[in-house]
N, C-alpha and C positions, 0 to 999 in steps of 0.2 A: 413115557419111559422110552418105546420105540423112537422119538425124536430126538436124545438126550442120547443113546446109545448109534445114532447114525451121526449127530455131531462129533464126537466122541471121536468115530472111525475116518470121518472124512480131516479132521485135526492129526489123528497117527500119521494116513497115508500122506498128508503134505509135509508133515514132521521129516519124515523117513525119505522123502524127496528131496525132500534141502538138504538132506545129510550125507547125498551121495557125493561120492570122492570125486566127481568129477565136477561138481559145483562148490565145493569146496575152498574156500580162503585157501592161496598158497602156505600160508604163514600158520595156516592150523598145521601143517605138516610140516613144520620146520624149514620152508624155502622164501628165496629174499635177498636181498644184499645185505651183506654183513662187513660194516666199514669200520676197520678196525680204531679208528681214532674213537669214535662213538664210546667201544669196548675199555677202552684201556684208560683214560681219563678219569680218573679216581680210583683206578681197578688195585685192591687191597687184596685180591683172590685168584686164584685159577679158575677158568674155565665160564660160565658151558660149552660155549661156542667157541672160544680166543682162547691161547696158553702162550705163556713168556717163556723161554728156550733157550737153551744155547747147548753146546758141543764142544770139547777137548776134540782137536786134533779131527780124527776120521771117527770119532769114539759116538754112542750112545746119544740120542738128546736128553738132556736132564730141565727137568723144568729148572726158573732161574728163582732166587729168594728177596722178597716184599723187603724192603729197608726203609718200613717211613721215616724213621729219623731222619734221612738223606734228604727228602723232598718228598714229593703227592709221586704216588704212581715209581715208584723208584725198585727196580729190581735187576740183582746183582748176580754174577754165576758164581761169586764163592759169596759164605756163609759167613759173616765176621764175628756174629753172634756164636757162633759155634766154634770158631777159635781158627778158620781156616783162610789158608793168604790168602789176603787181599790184593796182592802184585800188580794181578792182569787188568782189571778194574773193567771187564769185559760187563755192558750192562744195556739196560734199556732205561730210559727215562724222560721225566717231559719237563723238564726246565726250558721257559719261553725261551732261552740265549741260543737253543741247542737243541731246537725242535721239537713238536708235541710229543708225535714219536719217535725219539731217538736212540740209533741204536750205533753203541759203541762196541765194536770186533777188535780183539787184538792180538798183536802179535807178542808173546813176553819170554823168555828164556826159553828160547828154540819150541813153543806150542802155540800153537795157533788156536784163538776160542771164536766159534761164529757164532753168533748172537742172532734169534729168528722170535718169528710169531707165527704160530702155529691154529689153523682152523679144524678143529674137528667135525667130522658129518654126526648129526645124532643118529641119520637111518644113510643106508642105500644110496648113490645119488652120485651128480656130477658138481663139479667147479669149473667157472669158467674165472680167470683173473684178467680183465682188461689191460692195456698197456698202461700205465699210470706213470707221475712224475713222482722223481727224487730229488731234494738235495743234497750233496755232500758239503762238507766242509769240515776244519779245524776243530775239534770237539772241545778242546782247551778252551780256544780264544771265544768263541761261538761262531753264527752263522753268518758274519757278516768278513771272514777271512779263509782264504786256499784251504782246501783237505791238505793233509800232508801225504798224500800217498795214492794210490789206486786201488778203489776198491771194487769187488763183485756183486752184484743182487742179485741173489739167486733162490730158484721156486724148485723145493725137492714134496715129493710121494713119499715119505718115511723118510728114504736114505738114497732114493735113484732122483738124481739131478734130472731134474725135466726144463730147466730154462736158466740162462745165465747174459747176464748184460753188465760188462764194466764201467763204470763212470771213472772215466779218465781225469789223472790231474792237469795234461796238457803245461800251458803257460800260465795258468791261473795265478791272478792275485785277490780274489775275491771266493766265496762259495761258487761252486759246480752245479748246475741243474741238470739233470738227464732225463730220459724215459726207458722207464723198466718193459720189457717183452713181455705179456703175460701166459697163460695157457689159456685153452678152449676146449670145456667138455672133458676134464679128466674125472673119470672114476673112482668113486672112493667107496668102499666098505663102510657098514655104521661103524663111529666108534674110530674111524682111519683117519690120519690128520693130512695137513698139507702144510708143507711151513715157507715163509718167503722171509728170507734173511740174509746177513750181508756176512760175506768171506773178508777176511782184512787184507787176503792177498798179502803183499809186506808193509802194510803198511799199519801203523802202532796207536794211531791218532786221529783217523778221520772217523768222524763222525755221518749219518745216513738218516733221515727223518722220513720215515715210511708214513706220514699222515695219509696221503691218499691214497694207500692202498682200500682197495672193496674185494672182497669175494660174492660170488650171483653162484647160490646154492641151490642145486633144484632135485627133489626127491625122488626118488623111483617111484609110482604109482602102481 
């Protein structure tokens, strides 16, 4: 019995050992790279980690609404289903012509709609966004013709702009590739997002494929 009750005790204390936070799997604690093409590729949902986005003007982010009729992954910042214009046609989506993740900003009777993707921390914890590549282009035509315009990729904390990189239309007669700036180490609150999404600037029609964006999430301990 004495034998049975020291095995017993020496199986707790290694239990209890491996469990400490500091040997601990990152990923038990919610930290990792979190790449948003992974996320969004069939995504019928909001959340837990990823949110589809967008914003009137200087207003609110509102999440954006699931349209599969449209296509896989297809979500839209007005509700057509609920009877409201469609005009702006402000969206994200992954049509192969037009980028996995593509995201359409625009400009439509004097308002401006930016269209983002938005990382939530589940606890405590920093973001870092490495520099990562875009393309722009033509949203109409697809990726193989000129943006029509100049746009912004820009990385906000809520609502305070923390990084901003234009991808120029230059002389273009083809898509644009650029490289987005990212942060290093920004703080975020459980439950606080981060969003990286494109301004349309004036322009009505280009199109911005954020596949290679990653967030590197790492938890407070």
């Amino acid at each position: 019995m004495r034998k049975c009750m020291l095995i017993l005790a020496v199986v707790l204390v290694c239990t209890l050992a491996a469990c400490d936070s500091d040997d601990m799997p990152e990923e038990l604690v919610g930290g990792g790279d979190y790449a948003v093409l992974d996320a969004y590729i069939g995504a019928r949902s909001q959340g837990p980690a990823w949110f589809w986005v967008g914003r009137e003007d200087s207003g609110a982010w509102q999440n954006l609404f699931n349209m599969p009729e449209w296509g896989d992954s297809n979500w839209q910042f007005s509700n057509q289903e609920a009877g409201q214009a469609a005009s702006n046609w402000a969206s994200l989506n992954n049509w192969n012509d037009l980028g996995n993740v593509s995201v359409r900003a625009t400009n439509n009777e004097g308002r401006k709609y930016t269209i983002a993707v938005a990382f939530e921390a589940p606890n405590a914890g920093t973001v870092t966004i490495s520099n990562f590549s875009v393309i722009s282009f033509d949203d109409e035509s697809g990726m193989d013709t000129a943006p029509l315009g100049d746009v912004a990729v820009k990385i906000w904390r809520g609502t305070t702009e923390l990084a901003s990189t234009t991808i120029a239309l230059g002389e273009a007669t083809a898509e644009v590739t650029g490289t987005v700036t990212g942060v290093t180490d920004t703080a975020l609150d459980a439950g606080e997002r981060i969003y990286i999404g494109v301004d349309p600037l004036a322009s009505d029609r280009t199109g911005v494929d954020l596949s290679n964006l990653v967030v590197q999430y790492t938890p407070d301990l």
